[in-house]
C-alpha positions in Angstrom: 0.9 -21.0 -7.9 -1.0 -17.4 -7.3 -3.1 -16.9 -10.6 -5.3 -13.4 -10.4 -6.2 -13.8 -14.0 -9.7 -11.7 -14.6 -8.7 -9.8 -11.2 -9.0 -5.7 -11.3 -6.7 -4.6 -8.7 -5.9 -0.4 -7.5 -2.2 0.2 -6.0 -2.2 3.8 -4.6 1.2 5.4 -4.7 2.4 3.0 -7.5 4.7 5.8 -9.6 7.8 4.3 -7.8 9.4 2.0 -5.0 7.3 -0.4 -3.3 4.1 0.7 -5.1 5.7 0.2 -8.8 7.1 -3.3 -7.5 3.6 -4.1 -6.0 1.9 -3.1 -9.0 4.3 -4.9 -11.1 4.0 -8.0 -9.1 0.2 -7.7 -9.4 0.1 -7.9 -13.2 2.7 -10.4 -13.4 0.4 -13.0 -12.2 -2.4 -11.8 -14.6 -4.5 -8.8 -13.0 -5.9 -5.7 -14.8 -4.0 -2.8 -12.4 -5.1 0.6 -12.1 -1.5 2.2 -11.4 -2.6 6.0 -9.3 -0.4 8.2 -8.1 -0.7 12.1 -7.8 2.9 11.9 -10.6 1.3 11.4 -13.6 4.9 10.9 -15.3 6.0 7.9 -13.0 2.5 6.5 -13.0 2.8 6.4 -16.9 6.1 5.1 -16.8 5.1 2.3 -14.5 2.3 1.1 -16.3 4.4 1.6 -19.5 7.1 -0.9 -18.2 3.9 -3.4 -17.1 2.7 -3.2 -20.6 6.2 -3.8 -22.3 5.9 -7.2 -20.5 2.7 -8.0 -21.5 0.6 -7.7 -18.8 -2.6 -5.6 -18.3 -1.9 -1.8 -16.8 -3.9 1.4 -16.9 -2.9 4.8 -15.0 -5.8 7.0 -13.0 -3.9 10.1 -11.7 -5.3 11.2 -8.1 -4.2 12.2 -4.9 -5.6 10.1 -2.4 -5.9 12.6 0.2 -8.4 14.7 -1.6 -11.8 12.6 -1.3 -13.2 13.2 -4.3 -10.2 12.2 -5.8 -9.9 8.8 -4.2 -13.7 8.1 -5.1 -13.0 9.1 -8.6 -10.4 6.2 -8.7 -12.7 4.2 -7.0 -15.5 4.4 -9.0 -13.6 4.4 -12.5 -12.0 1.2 -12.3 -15.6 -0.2 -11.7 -16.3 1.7 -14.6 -13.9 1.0 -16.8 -13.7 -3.0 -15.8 -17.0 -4.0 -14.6 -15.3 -4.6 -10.5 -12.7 -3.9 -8.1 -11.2 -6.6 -6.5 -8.0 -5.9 -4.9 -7.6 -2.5 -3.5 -3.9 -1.7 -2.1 -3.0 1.3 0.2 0.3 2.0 -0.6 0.6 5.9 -1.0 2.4 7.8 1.7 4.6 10.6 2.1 6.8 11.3 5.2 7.7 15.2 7.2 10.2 13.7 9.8 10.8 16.1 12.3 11.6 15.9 16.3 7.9 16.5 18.1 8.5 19.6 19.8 10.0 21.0 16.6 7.0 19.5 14.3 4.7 22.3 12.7 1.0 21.6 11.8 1.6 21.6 8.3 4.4 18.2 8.7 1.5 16.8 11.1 -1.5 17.2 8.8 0.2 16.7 5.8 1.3 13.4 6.5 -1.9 12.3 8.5 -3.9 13.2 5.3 -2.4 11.1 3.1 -1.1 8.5 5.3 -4.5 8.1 7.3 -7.3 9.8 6.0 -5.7 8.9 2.1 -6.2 5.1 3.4 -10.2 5.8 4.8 -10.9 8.0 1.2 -10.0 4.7 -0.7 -11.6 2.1 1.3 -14.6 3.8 1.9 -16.2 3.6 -1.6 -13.9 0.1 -2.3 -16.0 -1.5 0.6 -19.6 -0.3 -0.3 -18.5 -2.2 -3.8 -17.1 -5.2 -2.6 -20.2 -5.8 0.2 -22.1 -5.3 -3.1 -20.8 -7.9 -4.8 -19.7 -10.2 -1.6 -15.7 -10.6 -2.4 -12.9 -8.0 -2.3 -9.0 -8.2 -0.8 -8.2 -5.2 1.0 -4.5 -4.5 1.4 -2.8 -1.4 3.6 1.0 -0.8 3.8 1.5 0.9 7.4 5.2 0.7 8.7 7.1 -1.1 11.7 7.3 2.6 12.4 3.7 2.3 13.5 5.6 1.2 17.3 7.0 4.6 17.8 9.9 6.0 16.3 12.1 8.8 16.8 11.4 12.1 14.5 8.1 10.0 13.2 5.6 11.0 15.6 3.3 12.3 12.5 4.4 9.1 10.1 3.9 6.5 13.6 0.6 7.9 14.6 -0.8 7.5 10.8 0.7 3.8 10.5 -0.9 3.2 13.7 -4.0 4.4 12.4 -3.9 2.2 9.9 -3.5 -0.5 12.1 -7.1 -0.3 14.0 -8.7 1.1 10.8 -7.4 -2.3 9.0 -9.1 -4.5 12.0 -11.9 -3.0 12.2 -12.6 -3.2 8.5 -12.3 -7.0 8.6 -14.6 -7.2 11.6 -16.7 -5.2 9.6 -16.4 -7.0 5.9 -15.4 -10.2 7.4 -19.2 -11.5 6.6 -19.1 -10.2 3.1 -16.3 -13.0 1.8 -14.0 -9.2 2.1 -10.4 -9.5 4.1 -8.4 -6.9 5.1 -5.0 -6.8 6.0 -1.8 -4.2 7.0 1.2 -5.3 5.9 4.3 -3.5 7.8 6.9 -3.5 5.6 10.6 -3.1 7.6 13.8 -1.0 5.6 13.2 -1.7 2.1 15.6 -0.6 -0.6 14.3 1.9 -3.0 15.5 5.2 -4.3 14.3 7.1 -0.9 16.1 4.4 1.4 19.3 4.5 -1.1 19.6 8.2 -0.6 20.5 7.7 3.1 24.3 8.6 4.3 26.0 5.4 4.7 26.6 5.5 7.9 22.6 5.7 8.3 22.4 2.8 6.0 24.5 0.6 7.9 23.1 1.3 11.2 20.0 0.4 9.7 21.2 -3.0 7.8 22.8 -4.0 11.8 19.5 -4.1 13.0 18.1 -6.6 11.0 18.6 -10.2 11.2 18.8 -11.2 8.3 21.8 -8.5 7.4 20.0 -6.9 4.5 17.6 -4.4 3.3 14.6 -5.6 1.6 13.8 -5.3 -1.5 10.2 -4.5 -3.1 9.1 -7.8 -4.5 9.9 -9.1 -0.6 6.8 -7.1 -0.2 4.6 -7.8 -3.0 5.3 -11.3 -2.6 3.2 -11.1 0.4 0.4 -8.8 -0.7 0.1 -11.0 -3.9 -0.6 -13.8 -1.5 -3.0 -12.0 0.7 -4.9 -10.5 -2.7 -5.6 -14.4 -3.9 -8.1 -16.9 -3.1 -5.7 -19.2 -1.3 -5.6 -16.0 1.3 -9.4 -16.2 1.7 -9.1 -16.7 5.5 -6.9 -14.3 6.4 -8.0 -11.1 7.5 -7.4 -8.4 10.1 -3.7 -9.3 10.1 -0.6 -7.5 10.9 2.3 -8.5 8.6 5.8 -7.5 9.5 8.2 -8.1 6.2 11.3 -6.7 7.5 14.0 -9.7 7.9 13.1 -9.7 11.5 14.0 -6.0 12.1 10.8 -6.5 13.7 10.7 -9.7 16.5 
């Protein structure tokens, strides 16, 4: 059984979907979670519902795109709980748009926080975690990060994170820290359940296993990859997607 008991973990992007169900999943199995997000309502609410189950949960507003933001969340759960040992990369926003109708706002928006959001976090996480010789470094890129159509801004940050994920375990790999991407497939939440039907169920036919995923499908995985028994594990590229993905 995963036990992160005495574990501080971060899960950017946590006020809803994925990132609430990571976060959730986190505390669940004893961690100390910093819930961030740039919605300081949904943040609270998250870490309200964590704490109404018991667990541990405390909220650090910032938008990770801003890099004095992301090292403020850095450095305050050190702060506040002595360490950082988990560090998830979870927030991301998506500007869909056909390439040659794209503007630079859709493309620099999305690489900021998608991309550079991901770099502003790990940057300060990994000077800490060399420090102190352990750390689990999680991103959430996308099976969009092959190519996909209207996504050129969302595929090219996803892909980023990618070769930024490898080369941090490369990097950290000496210093007892992994990294990993995890590339989650179509996973129901409110964004995905907003989708006409007839987008939903051309999306559901693709998949193998003939349904969406659900959040904790996800968080399963990262809870693995954020515990000791994933100490040997790093630079990784995890498709959770039913096989949407082969």
């Amino acid at each position: 059984m995963i036990d992160l008991t005495g574990k501080v973990a971060i899960v950017t992007g946590s006020a809803r979907g994925l990132g609430r169900g990571i976060a959730d999943k986190l505390a669940s199995l004893g961690a100390q979670v910093v819930v961030s997000d740039v919605n300081n309502e949904g943040a609270r609410e998250t870490a309200d519902d964590i704490q109404k189950k018991g667990h541990l949960a405390d909220v650090f507003v910032a938008n990770v795109a801003d890099r004095e933001q992301a090292n403020a969340l850095i450095h305050y759960a050190i702060e506040q709980f002595g360490k950082l040992d988990i560090l998830v990369n979870n927030a991301g926003i998506n500007r869909d748009a056909m390439l040659h109708k794209m503007t630079y706002e859709q493309w620099d928006s999305v690489l900021a926080v998608n991309l550079t959001g991901v770099f502003n976090c790990m940057q300060p996480a990994a000077q800490h975690m060399r420090e102190r010789c352990y750390g689990r470094i999680i991103n959430i890129s996308s099976a969009s990060w092959l190519g996909n159509i209207g996504q050129a801004n969302y595929a090219a940050a996803k892909a980023g994170v990618v070769g930024l994920s490898k080369t941090a375990a490369r990097e950290l790999a000496k210093f007892n820290v992994t990294c990993n991407a995890i590339c989650p497939g179509f996973i129901e939440t409110d964004m995905t359940r907003s989708v006409p039907e007839k987008v939903w169920d051309i999306m559901i036919s693709k998949i193998p296993m003939g349904r969406a995923g659900k959040p904790e499908d996800v968080a399963n995985m990262i809870a693995f990859l954020a515990s000791d028994q994933a100490a040997y594990i790093t630079g990784e590229v995890i498709n959770v997607g039913g096989g949407m993905v082969l």
